[in-house]
Kinemage of the C-alpha trace (Angstrom):
@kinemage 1
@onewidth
@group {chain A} dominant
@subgroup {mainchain}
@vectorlist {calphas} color= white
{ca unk a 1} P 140.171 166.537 96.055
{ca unk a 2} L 138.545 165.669 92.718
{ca unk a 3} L 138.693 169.504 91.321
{ca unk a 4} L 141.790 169.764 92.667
{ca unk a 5} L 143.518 166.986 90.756
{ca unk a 6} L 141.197 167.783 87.238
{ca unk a 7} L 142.796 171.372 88.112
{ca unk a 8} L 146.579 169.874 88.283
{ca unk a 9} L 145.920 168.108 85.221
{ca unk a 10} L 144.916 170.935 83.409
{ca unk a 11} L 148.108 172.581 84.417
{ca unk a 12} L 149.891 169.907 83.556
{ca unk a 13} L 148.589 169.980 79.585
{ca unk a 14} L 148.901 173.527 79.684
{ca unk a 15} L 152.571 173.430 80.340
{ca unk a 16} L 152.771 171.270 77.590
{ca unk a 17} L 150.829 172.528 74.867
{ca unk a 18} L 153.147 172.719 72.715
{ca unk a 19} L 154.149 169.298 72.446
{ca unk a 20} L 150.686 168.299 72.702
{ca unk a 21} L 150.393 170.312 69.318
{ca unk a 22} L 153.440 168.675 67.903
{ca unk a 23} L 151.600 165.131 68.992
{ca unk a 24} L 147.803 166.109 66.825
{ca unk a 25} L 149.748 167.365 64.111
{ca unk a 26} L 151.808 163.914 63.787
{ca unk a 27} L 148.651 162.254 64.428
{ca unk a 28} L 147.084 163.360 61.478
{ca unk a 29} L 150.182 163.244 59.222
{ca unk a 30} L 150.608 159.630 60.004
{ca unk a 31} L 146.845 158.985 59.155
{ca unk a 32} L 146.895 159.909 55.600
{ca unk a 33} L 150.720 159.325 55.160
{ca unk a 34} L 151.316 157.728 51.415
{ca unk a 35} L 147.386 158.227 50.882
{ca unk a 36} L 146.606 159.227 46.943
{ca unk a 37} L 143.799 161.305 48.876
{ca unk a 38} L 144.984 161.759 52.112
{ca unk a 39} L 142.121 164.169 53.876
{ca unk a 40} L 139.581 162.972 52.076
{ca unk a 41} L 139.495 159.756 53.176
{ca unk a 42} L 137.703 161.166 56.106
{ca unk a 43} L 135.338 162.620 54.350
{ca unk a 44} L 134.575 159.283 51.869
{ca unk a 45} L 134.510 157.320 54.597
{ca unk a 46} L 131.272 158.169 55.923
{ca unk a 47} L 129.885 158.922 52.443
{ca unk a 48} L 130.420 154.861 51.323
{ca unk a 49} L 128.656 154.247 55.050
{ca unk a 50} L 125.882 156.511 54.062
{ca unk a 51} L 125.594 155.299 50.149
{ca unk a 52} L 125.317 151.509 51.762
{ca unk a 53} L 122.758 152.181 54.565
{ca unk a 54} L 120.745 154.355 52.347
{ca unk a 55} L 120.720 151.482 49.453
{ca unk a 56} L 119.514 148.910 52.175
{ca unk a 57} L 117.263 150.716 54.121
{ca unk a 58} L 115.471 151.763 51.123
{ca unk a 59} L 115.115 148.240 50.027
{ca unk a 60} L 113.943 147.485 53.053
{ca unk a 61} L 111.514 149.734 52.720
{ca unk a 62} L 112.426 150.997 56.695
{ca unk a 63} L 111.734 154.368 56.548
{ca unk a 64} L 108.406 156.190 55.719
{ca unk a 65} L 107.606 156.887 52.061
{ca unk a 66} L 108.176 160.288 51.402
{ca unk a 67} L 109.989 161.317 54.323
{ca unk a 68} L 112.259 164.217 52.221
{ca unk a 69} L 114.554 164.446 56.143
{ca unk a 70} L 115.583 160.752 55.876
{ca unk a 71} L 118.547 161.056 53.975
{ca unk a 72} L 119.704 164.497 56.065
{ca unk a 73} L 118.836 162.523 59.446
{ca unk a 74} L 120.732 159.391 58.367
{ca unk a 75} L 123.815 161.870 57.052
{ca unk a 76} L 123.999 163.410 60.460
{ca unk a 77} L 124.136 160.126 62.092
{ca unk a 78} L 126.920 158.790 60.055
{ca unk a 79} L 129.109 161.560 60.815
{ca unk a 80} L 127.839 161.796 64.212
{ca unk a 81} L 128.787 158.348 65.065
{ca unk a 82} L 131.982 158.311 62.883
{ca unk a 83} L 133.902 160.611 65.216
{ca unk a 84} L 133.134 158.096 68.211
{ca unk a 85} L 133.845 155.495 66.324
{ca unk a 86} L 137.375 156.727 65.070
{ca unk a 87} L 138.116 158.156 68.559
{ca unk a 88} L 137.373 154.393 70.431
{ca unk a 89} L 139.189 152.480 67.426
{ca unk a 90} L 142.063 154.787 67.822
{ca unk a 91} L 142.585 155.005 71.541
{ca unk a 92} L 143.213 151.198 71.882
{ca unk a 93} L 146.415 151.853 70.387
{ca unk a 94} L 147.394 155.559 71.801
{ca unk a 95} L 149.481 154.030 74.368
{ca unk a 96} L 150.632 150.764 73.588
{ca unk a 97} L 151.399 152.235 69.973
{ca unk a 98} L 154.060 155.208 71.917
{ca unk a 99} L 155.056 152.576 74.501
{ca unk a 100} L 158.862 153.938 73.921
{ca unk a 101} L 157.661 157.049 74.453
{ca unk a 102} L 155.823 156.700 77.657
{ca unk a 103} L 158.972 154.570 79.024
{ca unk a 104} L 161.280 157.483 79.017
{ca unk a 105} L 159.222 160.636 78.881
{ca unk a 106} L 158.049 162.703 82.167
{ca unk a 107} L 155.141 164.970 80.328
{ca unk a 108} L 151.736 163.706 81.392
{ca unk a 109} L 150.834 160.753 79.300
{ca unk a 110} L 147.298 161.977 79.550
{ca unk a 111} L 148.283 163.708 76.019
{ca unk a 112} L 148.791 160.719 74.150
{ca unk a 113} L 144.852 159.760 74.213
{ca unk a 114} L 144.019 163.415 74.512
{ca unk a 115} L 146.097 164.671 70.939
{ca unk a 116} L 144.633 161.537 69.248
{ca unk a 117} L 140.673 163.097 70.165
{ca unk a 118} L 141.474 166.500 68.746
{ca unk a 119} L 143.124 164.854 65.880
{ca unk a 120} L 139.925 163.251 65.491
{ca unk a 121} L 137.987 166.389 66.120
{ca unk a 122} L 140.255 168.347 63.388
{ca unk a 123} L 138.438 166.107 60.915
{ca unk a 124} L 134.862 165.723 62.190
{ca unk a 125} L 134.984 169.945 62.733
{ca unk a 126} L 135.655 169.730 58.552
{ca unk a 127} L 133.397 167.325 58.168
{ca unk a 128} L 130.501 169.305 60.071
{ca unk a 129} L 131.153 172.233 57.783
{ca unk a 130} L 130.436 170.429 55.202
{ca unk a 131} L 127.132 168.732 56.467
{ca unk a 132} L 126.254 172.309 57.369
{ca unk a 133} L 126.526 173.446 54.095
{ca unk a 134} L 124.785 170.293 52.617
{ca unk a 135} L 121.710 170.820 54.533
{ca unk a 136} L 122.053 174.793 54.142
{ca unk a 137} L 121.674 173.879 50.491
{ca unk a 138} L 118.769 170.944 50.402
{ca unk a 139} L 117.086 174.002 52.736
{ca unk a 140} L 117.579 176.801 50.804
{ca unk a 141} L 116.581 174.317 47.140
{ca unk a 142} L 113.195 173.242 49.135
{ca unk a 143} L 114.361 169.805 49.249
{ca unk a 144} L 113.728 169.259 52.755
{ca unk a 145} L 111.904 171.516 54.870
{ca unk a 146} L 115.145 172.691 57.012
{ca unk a 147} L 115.103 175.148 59.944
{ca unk a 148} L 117.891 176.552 62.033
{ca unk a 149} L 116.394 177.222 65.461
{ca unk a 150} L 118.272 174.981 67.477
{ca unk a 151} L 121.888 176.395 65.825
{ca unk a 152} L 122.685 177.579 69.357
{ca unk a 153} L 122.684 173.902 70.619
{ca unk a 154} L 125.595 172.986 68.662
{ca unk a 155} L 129.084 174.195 70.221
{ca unk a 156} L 127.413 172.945 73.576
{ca unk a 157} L 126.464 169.042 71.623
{ca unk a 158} L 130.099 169.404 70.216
{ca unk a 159} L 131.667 170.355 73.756
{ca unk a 160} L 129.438 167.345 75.178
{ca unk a 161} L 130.274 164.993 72.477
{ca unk a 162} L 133.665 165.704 72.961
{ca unk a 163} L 134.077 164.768 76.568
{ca unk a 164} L 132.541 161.803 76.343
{ca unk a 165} L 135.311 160.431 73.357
{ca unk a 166} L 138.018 161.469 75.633
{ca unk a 167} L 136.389 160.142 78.286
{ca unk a 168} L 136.334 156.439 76.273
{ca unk a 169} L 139.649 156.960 75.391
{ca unk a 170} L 141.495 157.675 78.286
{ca unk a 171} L 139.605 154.314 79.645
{ca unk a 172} L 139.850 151.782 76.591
{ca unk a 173} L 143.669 153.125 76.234
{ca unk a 174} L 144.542 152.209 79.905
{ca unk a 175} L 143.071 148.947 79.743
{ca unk a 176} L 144.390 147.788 76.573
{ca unk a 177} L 147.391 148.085 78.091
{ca unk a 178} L 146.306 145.405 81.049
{ca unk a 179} L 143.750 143.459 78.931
{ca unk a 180} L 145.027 142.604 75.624
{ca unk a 181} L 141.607 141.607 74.812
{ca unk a 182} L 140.396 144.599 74.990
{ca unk a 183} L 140.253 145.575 71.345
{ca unk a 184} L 138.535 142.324 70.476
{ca unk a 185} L 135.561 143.422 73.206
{ca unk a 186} L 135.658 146.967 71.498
{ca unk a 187} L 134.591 145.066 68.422
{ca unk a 188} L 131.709 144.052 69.366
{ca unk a 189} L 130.589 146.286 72.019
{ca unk a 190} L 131.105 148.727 68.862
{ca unk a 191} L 128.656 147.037 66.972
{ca unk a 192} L 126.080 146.669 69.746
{ca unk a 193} L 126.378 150.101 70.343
{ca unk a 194} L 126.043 151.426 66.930
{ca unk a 195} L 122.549 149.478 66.814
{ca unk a 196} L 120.953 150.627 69.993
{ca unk a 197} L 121.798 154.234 68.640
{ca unk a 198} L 119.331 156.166 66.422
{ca unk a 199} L 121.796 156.230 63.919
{ca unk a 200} L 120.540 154.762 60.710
{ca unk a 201} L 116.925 155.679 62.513
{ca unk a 202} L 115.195 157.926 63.982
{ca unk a 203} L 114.147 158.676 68.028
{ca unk a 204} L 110.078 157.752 67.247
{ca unk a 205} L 111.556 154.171 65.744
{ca unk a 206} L 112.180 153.404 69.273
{ca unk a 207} L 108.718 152.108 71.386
{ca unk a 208} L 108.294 154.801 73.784
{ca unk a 209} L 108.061 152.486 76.635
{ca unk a 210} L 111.576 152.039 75.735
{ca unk a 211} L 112.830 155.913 75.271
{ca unk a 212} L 113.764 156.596 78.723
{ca unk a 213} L 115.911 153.682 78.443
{ca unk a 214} L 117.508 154.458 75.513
{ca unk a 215} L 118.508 158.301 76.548
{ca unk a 216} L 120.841 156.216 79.249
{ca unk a 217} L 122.821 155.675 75.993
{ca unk a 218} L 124.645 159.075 76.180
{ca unk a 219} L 124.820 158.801 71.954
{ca unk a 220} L 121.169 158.927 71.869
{ca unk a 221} L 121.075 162.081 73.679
{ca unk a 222} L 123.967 163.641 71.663
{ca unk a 223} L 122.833 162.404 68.039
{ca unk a 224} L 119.287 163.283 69.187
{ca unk a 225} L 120.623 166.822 69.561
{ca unk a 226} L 122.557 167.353 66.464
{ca unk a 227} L 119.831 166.524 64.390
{ca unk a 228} L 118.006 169.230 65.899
{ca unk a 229} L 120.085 172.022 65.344
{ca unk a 230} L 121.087 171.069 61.684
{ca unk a 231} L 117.854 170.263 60.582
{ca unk a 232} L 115.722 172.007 63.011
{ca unk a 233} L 112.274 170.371 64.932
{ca unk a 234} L 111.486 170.177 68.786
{ca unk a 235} L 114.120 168.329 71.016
{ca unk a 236} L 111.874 165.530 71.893
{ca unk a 237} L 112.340 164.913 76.217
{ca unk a 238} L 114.450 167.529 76.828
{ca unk a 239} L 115.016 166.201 80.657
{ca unk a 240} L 116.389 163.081 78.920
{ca unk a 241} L 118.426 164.828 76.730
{ca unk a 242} L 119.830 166.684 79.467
{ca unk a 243} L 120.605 163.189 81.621
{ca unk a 244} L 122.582 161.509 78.056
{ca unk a 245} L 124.832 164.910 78.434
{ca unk a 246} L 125.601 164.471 82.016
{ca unk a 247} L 126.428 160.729 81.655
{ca unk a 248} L 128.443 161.480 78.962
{ca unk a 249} L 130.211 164.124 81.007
{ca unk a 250} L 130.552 161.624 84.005
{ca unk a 251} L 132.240 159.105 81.377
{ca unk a 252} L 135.001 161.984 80.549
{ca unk a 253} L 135.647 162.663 84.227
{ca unk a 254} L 135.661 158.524 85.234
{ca unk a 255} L 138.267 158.527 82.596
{ca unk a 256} L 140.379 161.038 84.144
{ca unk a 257} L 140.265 159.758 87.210
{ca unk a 258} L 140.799 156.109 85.665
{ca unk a 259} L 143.745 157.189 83.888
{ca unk a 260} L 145.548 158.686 86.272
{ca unk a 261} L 145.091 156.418 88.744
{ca unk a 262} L 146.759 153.354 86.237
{ca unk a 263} L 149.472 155.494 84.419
{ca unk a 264} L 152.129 154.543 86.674
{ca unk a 265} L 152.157 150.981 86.222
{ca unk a 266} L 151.981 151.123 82.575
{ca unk a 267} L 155.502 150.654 81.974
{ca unk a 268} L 155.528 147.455 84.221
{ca unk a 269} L 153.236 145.940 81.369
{ca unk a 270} L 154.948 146.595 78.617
């Protein structure tokens, strides 16, 4: 029943992809609309987070003196966590925000939360390039001792990374449209969540008697991973690793199901 209906709704998009197009490309227009810098605001974004957490951090003396991978494992972090971030802040309003829309249209409304996640992924795919090359060039100048053996990892942390944001979107953008409150919860659940990431830190911060519980945290696994194939090193707990990725896929499949099953009453709320 379950693989039937994820196989409908695939159908469904499909038959629409061309209006899910039009949707991502009028996402991203009305991002940087009237923006001196348009794009890159996505990219300076994360570079003020970066510039701050570095400053503080350093006066806080909380990483190990003369660790040359701190700054490349905080960079991938920031980014990392950026495109969740965006993707959650931006689904609150991805159907409330087209309510007209969804009132009178009969194309799956599954496209509004799903064209504002590849909108989303349209700029963190840029901004990956460009923390490739970064890293390709700290390598190559001996800054940092950078290896590449874990490239292969990355469409399959990207893929993984991905389901999980549309999984959090389809659910945060159906509630909002219940709960009201919703957004205010996001808040601070954002800020909790950013914290019990290894983020602005690394894995071996965390006690190990704590590890296990942190890989529950499907960010850890997927943050965990990037870092690994941009800046090389062994995947520490590579069961664990493997349980983050299939919570995070169960997230993006709970949404589905979540979704569709409140879609129809949405107009009754607005």
């Amino acid at each position: 029943m379950i693989i039937r209906g994820m196989l409908k709704l695939l159908s469904e998009i499909d038959s629409h992809r061309e209006l899910l197009g039009i949707m991502i490309s009028r996402t991203l227009k009305i991002r940087y609309k009237r923006s001196a810098l348009g794009f890159f605001w996505t990219l300076l974004n994360p570079l003020f987070f970066i510039i701050i957490y570095a400053v503080f951090l350093k006066i806080l003396k909380f990483y190990r003196a003369g660790d040359t991978l701190f700054l490349p494992m905080l960079v991938t972090g920031v980014i990392t966590w950026q495109f969740t971030a965006m993707c959650v802040n931006d689904s609150l309003g991805s159907i409330l925000g087209n309510a007209h829309l969804v009132a009178k249209t009969t194309f799956p409304r599954v496209i509004f939360p799903l064209s504002m996640t590849v909108a989303n992924l349209v700029n963190f795919f840029l901004s990956m390039l460009i923390l490739l090359a970064y890293v390709l060039a700290i390598g190559l100048l001996g800054v940092a001792p950078i290896r590449f053996g874990y490239m292969g990892l990355l469409p399959v942390t990207l893929l993984t990374h991905v389901a999980l944001c549309l999984g959090l979107a389809l659910i945060l953008s159906a509630l909002n449209v219940f709960f009201r409150d919703t957004e205010h919860i996001v808040g601070v659940g954002m800020l909790a969540w950013f914290f019990l990431t290894p983020v602005i830190y690394d894995l071996s911060y965390i006690p190990e008697q704590y590890q296990k519980l942190a890989f529950l945290n499907p960010m850890t696994g997927i943050v965990t991973t990037y870092r690994a194939a941009c800046l090389g090193g062994a995947i520490p707990a590579p069961r664990l690793v493997l349980m983050s990725f299939a919570i995070a896929w169960m997230v993006c499949l709970l949404g589905v199901l979540f979704f569709r099953r409140l879609e129809d009453r949405f107009v009754d709320e607005f």
